[in-house]
C-alpha positions as a printed NumPy array, in Angstrom:
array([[-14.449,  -5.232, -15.246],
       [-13.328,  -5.425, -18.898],
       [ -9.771,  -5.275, -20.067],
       [ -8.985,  -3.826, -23.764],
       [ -5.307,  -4.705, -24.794],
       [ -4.057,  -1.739, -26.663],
       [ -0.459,  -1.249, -28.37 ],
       [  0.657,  -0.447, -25.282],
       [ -0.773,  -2.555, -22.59 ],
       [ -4.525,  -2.885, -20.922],
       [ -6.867,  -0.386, -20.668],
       [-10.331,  -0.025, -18.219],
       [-12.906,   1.877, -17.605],
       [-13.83 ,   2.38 , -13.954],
       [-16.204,   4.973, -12.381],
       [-13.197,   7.303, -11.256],
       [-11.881,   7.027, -14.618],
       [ -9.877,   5.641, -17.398],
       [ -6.771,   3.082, -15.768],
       [ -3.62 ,   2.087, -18.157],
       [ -1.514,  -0.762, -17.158],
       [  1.41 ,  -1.007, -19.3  ],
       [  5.249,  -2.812, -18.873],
       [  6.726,   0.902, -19.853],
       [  5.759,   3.826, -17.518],
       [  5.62 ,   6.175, -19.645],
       [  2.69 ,   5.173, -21.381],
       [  0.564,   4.148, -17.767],
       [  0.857,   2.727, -14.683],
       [  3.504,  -0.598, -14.621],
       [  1.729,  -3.395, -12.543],
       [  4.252,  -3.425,  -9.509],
       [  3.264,   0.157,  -9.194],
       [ -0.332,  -1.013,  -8.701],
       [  0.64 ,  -3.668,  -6.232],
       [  2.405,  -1.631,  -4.461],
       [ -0.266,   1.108,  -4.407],
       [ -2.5  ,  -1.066,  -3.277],
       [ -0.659,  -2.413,  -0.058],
       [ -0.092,   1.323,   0.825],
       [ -3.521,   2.401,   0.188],
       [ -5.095,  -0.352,   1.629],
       [ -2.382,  -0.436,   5.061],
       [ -3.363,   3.452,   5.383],
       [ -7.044,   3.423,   5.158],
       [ -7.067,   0.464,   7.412],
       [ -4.898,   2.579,  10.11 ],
       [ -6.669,   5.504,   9.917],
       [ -9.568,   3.704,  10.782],
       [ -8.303,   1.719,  13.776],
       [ -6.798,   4.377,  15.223],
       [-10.15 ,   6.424,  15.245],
       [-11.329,   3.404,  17.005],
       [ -8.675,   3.476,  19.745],
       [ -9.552,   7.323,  19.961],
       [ -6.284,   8.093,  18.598],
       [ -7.501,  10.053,  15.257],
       [ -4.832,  11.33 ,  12.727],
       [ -4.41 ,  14.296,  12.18 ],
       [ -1.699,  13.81 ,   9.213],
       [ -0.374,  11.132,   8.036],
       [  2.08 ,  10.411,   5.262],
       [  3.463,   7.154,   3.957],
       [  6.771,   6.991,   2.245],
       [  7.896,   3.219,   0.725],
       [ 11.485,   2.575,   1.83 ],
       [ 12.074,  -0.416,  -0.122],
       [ 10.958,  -2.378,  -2.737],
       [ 12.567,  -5.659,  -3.534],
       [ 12.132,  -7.438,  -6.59 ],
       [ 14.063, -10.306,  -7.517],
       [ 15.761, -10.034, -11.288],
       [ 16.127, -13.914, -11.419],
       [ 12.421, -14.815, -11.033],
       [ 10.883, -12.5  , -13.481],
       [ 11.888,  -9.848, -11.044],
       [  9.072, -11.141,  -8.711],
       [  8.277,  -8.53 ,  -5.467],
       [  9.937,  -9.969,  -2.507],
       [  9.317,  -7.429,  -0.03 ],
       [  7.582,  -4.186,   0.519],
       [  9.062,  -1.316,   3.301],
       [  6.278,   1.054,   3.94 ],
       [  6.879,   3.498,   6.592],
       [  3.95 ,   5.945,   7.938],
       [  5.061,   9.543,   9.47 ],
       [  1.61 ,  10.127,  11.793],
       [  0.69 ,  12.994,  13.875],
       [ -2.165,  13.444,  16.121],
       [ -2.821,  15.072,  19.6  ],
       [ -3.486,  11.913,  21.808],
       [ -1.341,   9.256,  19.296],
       [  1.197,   7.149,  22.008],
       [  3.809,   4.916,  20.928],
       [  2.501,   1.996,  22.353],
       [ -0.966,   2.643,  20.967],
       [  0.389,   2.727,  17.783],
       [  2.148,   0.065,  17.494],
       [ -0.932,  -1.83 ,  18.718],
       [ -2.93 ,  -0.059,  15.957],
       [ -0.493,  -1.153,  13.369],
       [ -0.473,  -4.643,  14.441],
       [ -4.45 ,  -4.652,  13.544],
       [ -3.455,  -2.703,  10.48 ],
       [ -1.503,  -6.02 ,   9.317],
       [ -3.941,  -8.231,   9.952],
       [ -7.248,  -6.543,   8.247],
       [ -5.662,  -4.91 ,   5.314],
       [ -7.219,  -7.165,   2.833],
       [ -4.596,  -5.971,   0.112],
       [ -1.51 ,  -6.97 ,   2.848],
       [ -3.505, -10.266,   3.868],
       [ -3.654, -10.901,   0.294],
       [ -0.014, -11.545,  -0.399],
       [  1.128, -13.202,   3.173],
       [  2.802, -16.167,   1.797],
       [  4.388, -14.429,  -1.227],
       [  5.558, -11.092,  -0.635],
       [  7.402,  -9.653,   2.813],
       [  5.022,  -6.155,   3.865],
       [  7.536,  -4.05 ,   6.404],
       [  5.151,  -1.596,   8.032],
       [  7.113,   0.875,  10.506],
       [  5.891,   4.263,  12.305],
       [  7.271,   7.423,  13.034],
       [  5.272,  10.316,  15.247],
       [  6.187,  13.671,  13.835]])
């Protein structure tokens, strides 16, 4: 990938489209955003998948981020990350679930990724 820095932060070209990273959201996407993002989108797939595996498949699924801690006095470095899923499916079962999300956390690649450094709070509701 290649990186242009423009006026207003860093541009790229990828083949869904054009991606702007800048410190002011109002002129693209600020880089916690991404991070962020990225541990949701990652945590989500992942489930999805797992769960089709268990023969639980998803019907709907939404994911809503409770929390996100940064800390001001460390160049307001992410601390932790709340992400909650709302699922609903036919055969899902609590217990299943909460198995599934266990794998979740440890083959999202994007979670896995940031183990040491940044807390990832993954919680489940069945609606």
């Amino acid at each position: 990938m290649k990186y242009v820095m423009t006026e207003h932060g860093l541009e790229t070209e990828l083949e869904f489209g054009k991606l702007t990273i800048s410190g002011d959201e109002t002129k693209g996407f600020r880089p916690y955003q991404l991070l962020v993002s990225s541990l949701v989108g990652c945590s989500g797939g992942v489930l999805r998948k797992v769960c089709e595996k268990m023969r639980m498949p998803i019907e709907d699924m939404e994911i809503e981020v409770l929390e996100v801690l940064r800390n001001p006095d460390e160049a307001s470095r992410l601390e932790k990350v709340h992400i909650h899923f709302k699922l609903r499916g036919i055969q899902l079962e609590e217990a299943k679930v909460e198995k599934a999300m266990n794998l979740t956390k440890k083959n999202c690649s994007m979670v896995r990724s940031v183990d040491q450094s940044i807390e990832v709070v993954e919680t489940f509701e069945l609606i």
